[in-house]
C-alpha positions as CSV (number, residue, x, y, z in Angstrom):
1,X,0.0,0.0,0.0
2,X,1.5,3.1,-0.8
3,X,1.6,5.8,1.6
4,X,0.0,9.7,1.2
5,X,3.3,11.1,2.6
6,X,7.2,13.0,1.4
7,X,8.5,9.3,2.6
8,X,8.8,6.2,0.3
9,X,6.9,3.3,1.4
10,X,8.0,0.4,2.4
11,X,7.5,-1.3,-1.1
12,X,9.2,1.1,-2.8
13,X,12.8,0.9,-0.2
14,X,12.0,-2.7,-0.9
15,X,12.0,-2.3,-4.5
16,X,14.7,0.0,-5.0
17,X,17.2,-2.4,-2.9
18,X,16.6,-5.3,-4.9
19,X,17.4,-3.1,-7.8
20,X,20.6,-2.2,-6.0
21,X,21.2,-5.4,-5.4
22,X,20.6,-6.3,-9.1
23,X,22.6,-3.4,-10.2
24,X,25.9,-4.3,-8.0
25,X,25.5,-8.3,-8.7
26,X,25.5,-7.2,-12.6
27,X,28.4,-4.4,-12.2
28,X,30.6,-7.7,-10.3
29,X,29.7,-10.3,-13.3
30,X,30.3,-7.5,-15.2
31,X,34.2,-7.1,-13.9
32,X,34.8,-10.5,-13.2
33,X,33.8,-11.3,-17.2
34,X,36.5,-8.2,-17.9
35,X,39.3,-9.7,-15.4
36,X,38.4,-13.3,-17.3
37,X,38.9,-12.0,-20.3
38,X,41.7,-9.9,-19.7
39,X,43.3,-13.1,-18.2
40,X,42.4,-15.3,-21.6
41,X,43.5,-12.4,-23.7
42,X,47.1,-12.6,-22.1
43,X,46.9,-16.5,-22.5
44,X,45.9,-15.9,-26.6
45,X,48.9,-13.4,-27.1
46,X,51.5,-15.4,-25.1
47,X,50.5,-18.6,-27.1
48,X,50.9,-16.8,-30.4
49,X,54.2,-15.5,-29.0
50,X,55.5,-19.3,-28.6
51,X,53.9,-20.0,-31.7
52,X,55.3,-17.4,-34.1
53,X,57.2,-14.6,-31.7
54,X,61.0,-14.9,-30.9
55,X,62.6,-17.5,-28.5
56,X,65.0,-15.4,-26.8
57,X,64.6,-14.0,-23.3
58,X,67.2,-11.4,-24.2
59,X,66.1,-8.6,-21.5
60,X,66.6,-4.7,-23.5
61,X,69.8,-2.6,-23.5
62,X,70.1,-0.2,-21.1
63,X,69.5,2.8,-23.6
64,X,66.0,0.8,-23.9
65,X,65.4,0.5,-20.2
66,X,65.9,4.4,-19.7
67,X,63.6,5.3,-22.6
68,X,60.8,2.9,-20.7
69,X,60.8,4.3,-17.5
70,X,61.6,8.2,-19.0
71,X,57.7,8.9,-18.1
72,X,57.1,6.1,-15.6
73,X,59.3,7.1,-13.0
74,X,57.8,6.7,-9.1
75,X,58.8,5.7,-5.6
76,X,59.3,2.4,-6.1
77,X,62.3,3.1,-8.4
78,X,64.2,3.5,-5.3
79,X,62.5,0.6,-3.6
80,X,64.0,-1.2,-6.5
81,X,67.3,-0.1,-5.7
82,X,67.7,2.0,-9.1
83,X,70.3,4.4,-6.8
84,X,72.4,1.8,-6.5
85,X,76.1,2.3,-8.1
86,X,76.1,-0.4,-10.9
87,X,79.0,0.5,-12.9
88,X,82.3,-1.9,-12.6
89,X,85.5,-1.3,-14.1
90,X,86.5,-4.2,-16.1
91,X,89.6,-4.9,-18.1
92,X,90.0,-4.1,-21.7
93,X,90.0,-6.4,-24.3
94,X,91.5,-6.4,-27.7
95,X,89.3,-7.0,-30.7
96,X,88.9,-9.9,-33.1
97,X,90.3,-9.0,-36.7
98,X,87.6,-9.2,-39.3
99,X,87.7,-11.7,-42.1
100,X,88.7,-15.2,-43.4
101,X,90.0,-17.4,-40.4
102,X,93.8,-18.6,-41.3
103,X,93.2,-22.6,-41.7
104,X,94.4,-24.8,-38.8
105,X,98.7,-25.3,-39.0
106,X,98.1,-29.0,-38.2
107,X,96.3,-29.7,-41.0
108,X,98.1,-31.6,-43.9
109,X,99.4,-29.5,-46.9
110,X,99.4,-30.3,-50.7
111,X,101.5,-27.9,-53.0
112,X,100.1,-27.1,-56.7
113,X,102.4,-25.6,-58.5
114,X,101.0,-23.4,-61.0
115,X,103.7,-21.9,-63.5
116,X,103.5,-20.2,-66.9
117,X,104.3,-22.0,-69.8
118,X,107.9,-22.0,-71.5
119,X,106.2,-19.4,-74.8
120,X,105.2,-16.9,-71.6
121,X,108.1,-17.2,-69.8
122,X,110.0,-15.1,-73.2
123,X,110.3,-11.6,-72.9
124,X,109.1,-9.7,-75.7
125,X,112.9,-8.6,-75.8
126,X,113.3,-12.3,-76.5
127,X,115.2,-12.5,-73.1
128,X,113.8,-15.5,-70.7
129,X,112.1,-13.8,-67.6
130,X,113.7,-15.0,-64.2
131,X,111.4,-16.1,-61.6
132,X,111.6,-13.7,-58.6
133,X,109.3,-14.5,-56.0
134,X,105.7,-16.4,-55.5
135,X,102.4,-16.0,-54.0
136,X,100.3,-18.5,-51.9
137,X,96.6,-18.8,-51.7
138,X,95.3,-22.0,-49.2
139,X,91.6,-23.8,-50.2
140,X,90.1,-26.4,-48.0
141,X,89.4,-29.8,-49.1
142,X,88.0,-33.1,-47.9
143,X,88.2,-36.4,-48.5
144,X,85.2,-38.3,-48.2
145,X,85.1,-41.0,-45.2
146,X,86.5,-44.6,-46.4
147,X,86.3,-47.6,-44.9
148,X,89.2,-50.0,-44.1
149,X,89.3,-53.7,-42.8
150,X,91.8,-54.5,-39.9
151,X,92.8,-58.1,-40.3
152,X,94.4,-59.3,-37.5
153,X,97.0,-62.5,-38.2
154,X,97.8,-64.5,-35.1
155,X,100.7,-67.0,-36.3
156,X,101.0,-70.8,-35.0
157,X,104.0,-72.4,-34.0
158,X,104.9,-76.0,-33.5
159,X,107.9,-78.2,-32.3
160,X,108.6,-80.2,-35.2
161,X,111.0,-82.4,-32.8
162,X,108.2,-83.5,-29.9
163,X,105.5,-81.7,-31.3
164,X,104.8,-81.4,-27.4
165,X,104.3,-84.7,-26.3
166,X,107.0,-85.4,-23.9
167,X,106.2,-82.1,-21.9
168,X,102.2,-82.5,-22.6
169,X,101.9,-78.9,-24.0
170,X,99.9,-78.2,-26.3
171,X,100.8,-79.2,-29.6
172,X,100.3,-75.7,-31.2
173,X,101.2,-72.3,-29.8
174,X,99.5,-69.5,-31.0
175,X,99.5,-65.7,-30.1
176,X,96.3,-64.6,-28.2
177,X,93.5,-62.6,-29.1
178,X,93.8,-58.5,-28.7
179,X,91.8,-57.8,-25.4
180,X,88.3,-56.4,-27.5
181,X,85.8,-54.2,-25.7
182,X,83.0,-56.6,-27.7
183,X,84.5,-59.6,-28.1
184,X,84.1,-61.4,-31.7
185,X,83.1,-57.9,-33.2
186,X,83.9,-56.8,-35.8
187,X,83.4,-53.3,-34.2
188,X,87.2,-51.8,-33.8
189,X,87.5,-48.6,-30.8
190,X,87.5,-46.3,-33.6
191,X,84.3,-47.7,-35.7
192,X,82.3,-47.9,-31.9
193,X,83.6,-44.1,-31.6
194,X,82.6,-43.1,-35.1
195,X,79.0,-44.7,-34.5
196,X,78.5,-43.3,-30.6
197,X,79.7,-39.9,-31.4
198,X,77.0,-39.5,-34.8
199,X,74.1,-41.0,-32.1
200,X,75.1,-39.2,-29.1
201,X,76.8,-35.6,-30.3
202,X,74.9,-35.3,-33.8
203,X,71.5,-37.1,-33.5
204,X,71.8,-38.8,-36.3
205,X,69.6,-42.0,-35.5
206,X,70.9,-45.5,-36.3
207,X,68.7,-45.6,-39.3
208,X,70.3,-42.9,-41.2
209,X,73.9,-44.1,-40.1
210,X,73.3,-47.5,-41.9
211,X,72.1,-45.1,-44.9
212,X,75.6,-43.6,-45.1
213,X,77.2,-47.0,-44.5
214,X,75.6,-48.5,-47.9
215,X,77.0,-45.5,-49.9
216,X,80.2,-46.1,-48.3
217,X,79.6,-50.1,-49.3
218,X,79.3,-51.9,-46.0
219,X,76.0,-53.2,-45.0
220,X,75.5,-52.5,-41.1
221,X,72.1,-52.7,-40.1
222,X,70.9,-50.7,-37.2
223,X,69.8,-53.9,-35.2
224,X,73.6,-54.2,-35.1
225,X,74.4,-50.8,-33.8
226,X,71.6,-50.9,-31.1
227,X,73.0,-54.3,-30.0
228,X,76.7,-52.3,-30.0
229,X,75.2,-49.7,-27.6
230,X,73.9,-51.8,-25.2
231,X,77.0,-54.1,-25.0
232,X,79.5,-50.8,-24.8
233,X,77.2,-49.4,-21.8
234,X,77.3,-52.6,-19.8
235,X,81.1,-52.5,-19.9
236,X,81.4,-48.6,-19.2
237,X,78.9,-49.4,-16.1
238,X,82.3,-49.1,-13.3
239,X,82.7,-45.8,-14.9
240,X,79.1,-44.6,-14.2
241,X,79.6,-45.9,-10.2
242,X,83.0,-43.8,-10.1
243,X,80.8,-40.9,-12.0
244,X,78.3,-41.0,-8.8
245,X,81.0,-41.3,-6.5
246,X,82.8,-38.2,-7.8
247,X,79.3,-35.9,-8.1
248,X,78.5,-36.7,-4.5
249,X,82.1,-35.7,-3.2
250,X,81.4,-31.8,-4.7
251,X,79.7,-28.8,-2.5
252,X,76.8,-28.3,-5.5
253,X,74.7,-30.5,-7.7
254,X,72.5,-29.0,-10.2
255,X,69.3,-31.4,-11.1
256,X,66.7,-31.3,-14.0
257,X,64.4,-33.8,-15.8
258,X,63.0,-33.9,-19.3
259,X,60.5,-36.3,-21.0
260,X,61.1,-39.3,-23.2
261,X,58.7,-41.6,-24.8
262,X,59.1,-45.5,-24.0
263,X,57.8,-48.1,-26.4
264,X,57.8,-51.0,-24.3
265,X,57.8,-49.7,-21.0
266,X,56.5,-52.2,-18.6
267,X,53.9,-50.0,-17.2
268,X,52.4,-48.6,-20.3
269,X,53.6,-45.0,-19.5
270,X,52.9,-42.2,-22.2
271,X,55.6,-40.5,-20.6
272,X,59.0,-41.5,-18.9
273,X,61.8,-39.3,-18.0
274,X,65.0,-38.6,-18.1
275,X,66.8,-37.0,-15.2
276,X,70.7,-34.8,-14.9
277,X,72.7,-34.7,-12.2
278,X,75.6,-32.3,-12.3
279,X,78.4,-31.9,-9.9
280,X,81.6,-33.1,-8.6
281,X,84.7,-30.5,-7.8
282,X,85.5,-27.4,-9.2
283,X,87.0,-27.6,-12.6
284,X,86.3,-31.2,-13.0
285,X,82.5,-31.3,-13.6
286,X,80.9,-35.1,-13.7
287,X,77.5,-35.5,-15.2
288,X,75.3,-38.5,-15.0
289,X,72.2,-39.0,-16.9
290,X,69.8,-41.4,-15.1
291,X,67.1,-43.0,-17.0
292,X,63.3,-43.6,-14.7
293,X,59.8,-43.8,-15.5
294,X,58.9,-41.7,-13.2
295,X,59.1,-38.2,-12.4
296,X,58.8,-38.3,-9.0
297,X,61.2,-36.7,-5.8
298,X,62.0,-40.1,-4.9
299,X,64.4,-40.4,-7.8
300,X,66.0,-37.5,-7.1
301,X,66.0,-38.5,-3.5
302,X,67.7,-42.1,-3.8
303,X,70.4,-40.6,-6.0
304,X,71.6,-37.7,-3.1
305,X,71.1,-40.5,-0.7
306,X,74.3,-39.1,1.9
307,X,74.9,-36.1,0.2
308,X,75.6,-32.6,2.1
309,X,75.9,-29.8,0.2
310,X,74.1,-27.7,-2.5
311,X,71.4,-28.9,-4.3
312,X,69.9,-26.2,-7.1
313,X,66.8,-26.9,-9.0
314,X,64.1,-25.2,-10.8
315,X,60.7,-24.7,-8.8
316,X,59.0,-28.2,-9.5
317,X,57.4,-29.4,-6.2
318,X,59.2,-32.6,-6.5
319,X,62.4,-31.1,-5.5
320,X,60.6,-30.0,-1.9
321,X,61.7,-32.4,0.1
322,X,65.4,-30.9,-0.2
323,X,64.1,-28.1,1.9
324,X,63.3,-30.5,5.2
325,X,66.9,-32.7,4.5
326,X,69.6,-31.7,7.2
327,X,72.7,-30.9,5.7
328,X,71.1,-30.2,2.1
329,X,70.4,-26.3,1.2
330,X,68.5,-25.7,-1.9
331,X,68.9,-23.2,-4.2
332,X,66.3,-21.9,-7.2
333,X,66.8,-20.8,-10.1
334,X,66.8,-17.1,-11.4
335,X,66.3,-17.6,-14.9
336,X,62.7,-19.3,-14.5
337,X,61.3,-16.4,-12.5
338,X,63.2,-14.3,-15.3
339,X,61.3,-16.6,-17.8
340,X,57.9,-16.1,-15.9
341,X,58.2,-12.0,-16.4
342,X,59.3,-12.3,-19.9
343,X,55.8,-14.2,-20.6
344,X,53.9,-11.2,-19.1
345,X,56.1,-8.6,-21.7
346,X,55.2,-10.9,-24.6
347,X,51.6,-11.2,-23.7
348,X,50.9,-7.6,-22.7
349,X,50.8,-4.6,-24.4
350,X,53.8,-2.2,-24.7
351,X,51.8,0.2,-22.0
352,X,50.5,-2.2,-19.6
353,X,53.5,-4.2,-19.4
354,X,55.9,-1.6,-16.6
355,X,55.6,-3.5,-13.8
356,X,57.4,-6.5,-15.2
357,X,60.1,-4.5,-17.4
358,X,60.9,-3.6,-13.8
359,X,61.3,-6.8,-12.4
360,X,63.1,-7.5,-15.5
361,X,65.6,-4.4,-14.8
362,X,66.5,-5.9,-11.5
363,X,67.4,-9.3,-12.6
364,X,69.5,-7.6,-14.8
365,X,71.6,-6.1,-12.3
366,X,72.0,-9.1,-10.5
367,X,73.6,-10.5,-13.6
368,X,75.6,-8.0,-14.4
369,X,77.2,-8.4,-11.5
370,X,78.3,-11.8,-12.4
371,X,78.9,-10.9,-15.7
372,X,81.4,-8.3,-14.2
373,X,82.6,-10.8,-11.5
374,X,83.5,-13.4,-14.8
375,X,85.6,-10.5,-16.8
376,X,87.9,-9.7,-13.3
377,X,88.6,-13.5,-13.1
378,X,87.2,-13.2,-9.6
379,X,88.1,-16.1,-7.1
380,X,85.2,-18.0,-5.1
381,X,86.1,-15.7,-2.2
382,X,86.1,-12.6,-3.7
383,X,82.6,-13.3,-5.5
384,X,81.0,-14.3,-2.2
385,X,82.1,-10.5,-1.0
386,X,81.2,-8.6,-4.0
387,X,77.6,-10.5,-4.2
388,X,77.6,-9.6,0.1
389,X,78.1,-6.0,-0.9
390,X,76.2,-5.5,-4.0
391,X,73.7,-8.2,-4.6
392,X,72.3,-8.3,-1.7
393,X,70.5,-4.4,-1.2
394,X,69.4,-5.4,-5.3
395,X,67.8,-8.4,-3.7
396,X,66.2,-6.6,-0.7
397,X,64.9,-4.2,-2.1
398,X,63.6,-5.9,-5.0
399,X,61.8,-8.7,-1.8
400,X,60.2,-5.4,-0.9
401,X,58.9,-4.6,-4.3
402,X,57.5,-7.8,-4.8
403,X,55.7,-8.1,-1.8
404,X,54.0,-4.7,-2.5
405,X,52.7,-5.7,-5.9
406,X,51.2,-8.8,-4.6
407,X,48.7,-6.9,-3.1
408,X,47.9,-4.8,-6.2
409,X,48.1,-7.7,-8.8
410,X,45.5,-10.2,-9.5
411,X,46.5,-13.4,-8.7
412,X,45.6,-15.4,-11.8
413,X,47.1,-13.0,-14.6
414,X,50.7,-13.7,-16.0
415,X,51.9,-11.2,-13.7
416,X,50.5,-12.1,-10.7
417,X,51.6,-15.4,-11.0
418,X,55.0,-14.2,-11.8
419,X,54.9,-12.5,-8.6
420,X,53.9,-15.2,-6.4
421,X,56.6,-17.6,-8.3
422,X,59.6,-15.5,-7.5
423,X,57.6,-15.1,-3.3
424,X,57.3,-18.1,-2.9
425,X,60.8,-19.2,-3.9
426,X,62.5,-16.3,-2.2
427,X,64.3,-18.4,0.4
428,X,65.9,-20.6,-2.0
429,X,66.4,-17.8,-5.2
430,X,68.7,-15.8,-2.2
431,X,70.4,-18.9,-1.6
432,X,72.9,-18.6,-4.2
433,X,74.4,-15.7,-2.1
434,X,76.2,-17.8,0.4
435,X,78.6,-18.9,-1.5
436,X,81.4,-18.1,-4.2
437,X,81.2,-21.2,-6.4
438,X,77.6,-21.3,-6.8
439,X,75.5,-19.3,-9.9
440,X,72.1,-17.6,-10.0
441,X,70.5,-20.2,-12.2
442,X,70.4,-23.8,-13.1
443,X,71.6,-23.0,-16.6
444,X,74.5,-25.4,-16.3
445,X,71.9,-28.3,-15.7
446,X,69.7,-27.3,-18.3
447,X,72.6,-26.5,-20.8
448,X,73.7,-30.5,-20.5
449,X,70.4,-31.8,-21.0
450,X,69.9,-29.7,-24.0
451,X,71.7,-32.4,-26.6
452,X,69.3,-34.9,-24.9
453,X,66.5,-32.6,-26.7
454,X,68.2,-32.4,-29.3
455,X,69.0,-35.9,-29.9
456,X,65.0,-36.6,-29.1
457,X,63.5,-34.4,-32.0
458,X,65.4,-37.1,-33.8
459,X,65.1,-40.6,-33.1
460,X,62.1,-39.4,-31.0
461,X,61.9,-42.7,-28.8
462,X,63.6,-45.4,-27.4
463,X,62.6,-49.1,-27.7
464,X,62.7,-50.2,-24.3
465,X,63.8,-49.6,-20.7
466,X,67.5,-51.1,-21.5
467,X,67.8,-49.1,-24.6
468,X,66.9,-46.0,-22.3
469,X,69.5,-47.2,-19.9
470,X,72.3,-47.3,-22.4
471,X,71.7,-44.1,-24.0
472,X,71.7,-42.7,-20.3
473,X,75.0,-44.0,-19.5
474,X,76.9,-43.0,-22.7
475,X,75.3,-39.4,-22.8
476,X,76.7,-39.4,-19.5
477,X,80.4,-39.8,-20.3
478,X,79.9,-37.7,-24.0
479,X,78.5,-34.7,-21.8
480,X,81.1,-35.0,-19.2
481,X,84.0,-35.3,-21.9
482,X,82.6,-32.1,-23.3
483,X,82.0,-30.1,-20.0
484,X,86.1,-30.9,-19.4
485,X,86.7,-29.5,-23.1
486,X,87.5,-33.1,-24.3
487,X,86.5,-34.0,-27.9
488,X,83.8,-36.7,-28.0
489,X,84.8,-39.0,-30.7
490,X,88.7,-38.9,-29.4
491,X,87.6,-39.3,-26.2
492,X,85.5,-42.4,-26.7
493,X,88.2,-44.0,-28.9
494,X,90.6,-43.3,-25.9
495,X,88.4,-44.9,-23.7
496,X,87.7,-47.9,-25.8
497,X,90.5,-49.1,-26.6
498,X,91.6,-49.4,-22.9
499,X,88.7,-50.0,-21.2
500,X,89.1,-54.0,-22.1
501,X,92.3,-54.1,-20.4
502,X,91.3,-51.6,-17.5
503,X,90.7,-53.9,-14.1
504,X,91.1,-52.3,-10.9
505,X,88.8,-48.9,-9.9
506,X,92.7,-46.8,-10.5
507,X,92.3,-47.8,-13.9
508,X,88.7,-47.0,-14.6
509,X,88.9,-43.5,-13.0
510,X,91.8,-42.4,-14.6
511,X,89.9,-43.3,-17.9
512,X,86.8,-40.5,-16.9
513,X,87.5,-37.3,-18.8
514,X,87.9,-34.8,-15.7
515,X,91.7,-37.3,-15.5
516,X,92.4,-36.7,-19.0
517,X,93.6,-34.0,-21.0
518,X,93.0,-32.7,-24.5
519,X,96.6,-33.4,-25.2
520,X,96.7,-36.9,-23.8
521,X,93.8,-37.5,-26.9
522,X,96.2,-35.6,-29.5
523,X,99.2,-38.3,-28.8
524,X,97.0,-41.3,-28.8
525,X,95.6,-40.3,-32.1
């Protein structure tokens, strides 16, 4: 009933609150739809980014990062420690001559003589010209690979007298067979190197190898050279136990895990995995490659059974259990929350994107710093002082800064997320500080698992579980020759033709790369 007086009845206050009501529940769909698609719009761009943009995480020039905050500058450009001296003297360097690279001395030389005929070696005078002098040009040439057949010819002697009978010897004496790292092969050290090193260093799958060996004239079937592999990893299994030995005796281990595609795995897995473990002492770096099905912290965990020390990962939450392990302290890695804020650049507009150049500016000091650290040669000592003095009012500063924009951001865009990564890691990213001899990131860990990828865009899969196993163990001694600067394929020859004769743990771990030098490989070649 409506009411004769100045005040609204009580229908109408009714009425015009559930329009209110209406009205605000609409106006909250309505930003919630906005925020949703803000949040799918980001998703859309950074997708087409992977898809079609650039790969690098290159972070601008400095000349760049001035122009971008020219007319965003605020208080939190001191919070991010933007007043903080940055500038290192380094020592100068002298600059690479441009143009043709001589060719290597070493190489082999062929002369050509190229000389004029006798008719233009007459003068027009009709004097005969002297030869004063010469010029050389060098051309690089090849010869194609050829294949060669070792026969070996063990000769029999005999006692013509006795013939062995008073004595009961044997009749016939004969020289014995060359210790072989497959014995009856036909596979010599330097054919098992060739084949290893084209599998392991250039991806070339087996199948295309026994393509080049029919144009060379030999018919070797990749059956063959899969049986090879699995022979040569069985005998270089001491080395792999010496590998563990010497990974766990270092003060840091870097850890990281890609995926790889079983055939025949027993439990019918449509993914399996293949893990890195980096280490061992300074200078003398020892990879292992570990083959599992699973990707869980338990195969981390049974490999660092013992170990004290430095463990750095990325921020997968099957590396948590480091955190609750006395005498383990875990470090994270910088370049994935760096990766994390170059997503929100790519998949945000040139104006909306601020906050995360930022972030992005700060990382970069933080580099810099090691960058300039790596030019002075700086000892482990000396690194843990300057990152003391310098890194750490960067990394305060920049906790600070972080912890404010949490509160502004929304959680589920790129940026927020970003945010709440590099939070949520904080105690293990400022890890990295304690030390001299450890690094901001896991690059080093990734880095050796990169030919793995490599090799897998490839020959895509392996057969089995042993076929895993063996590809483990040899990437594992191909990566640690090449971390200590060794070449693979002289390496592995090295290695093979000695490992038959090698018998006590001496002899195998002076056969591991980090004992050998690059000239040791140059005199046995």
């Amino acid at each position: 009933m409506i009411s004769s007086g100045c005040e609204p009845s009580k229908d109408i206050l009714e009425l015009q609150q559930i329009n209110a009501s209406l009205v605000d529940g609409f106006a909250k769909k309505e930003r919630f739809y906005e925020s949703e698609i803000k949040i799918l719009k980001e998703q859309i761009r950074l997708l087409q980014d992977k898809l079609f943009g650039r790969k690098s995480e290159k972070i601008k020039s400095d000349s760049d990062e001035r122009q971008l905050l020219l007319f965003d500058e605020t208080a939190e450009d001191t919070i991010l420690g933007s007043d903080i001296e940055d500038t290192v003297e380094v020592p100068s360097y002298k600059r690479k001559k441009r143009g043709r690279r001589p060719l290597p001395a070493d190489l082999p030389r062929i002369e050509v003589i190229h000389d004029l005929s006798d008719k233009e070696k007459i003068c027009f005078c009709g004097c005969r010209k002297s030869c004063i002098g010469e010029e050389v040009s060098e051309q690089l040439d090849i010869i194609p690979a050829r294949m060669q057949v070792i026969r070996n010819i063990r000769l029999k002697y005999v006692c013509k007298n006795c013939e062995g009978v008073e004595n009961d010897e044997p009749a016939v004496s004969i020289a014995p067979v060359p210790a072989q790292l497959i014995p009856k092969s036909i596979a010599t050290p330097g054919l098992l190197a060739h084949v290893l090193t084209a599998k392991f260093v250039d991806a070339l799958p087996f199948y295309r190898q026994e393509k080049q060996f029919m144009r060379l004239g030999v018919d070797l079937s990749r059956a063959t050279m899969c049986n090879w592999v699995m022979k040569v990893a069985e005998k270089c299994k001491p080395l792999l136990n010496i590998l563990h030995d010497e990974i766990l005796a270092g003060p840091l281990i870097n850890i990281d895990e890609t995926t790889l595609k079983v055939l025949n795995e027993p439990e019918r897995r449509s993914k399996s995995y293949m893990w890195i473990f980096r280490g061992g002492a300074r200078g003398r770096p020892s990879l292992i490659y570990k083959y599992n099905a699973s990707r869980a912290g338990d195969v981390a965990a049974s490999y660092l059974r013992g170990y004290k020390g430095y463990v750095q990962t990325d921020g997968y939450s099957g590396y948590d259990f480091l955190d609750r392990w006395d005498g383990i302290h875990h470090i994270a890695c910088w370049a994935h929350v760096r990766r994390k804020f170059v997503d929100v650049t790519k998949a945000s507009s040139k104006k909306k994107r601020g906050h995360a150049d930022k972030a992005l500016t700060v990382i970069k000091k933080l580099y810099r710093i090691e960058k300039n650290a790596r030019a002075l040669e700086l000892t482990p000592e000396e690194l843990y002082a300057e990152r003391q003095e310098k890194a750490l009012p960067i990394l305060e500063s920049f906790r600070v800064w972080l912890n404010q924009k949490s509160i502004q951001t929304p959680p589920k865009g790129l940026l927020g997320k970003a945010i709440s990564y590099a939070i949520n890691q904080w105690d293990r990213l400022v890890r990295y500080t304690e030390q001299g001899f450890t690094k901001p990131d896991n690059n080093d860990a990734e880095n050796a698992i990169r030919p793995f990828v490599v090799g897998r865009k490839n020959w895509l899969f392996s057969g089995n579980p042993e076929g895993a196993k063996a590809s483990a163990a040899l990437f594992s001694l191909i990566e640690t020759a090449k971390a200590n600067e060794l070449e693979p394929y002289h390496y592995l020859r090295y290695l093979f033709e000695r490992l038959p004769v090698a018998e006590t743990t001496e002899d195998y771990k002076f056969l591991l790369p980090q004992y050998l030098s690059p000239e040791q490989l140059k005199l046995n070649s």
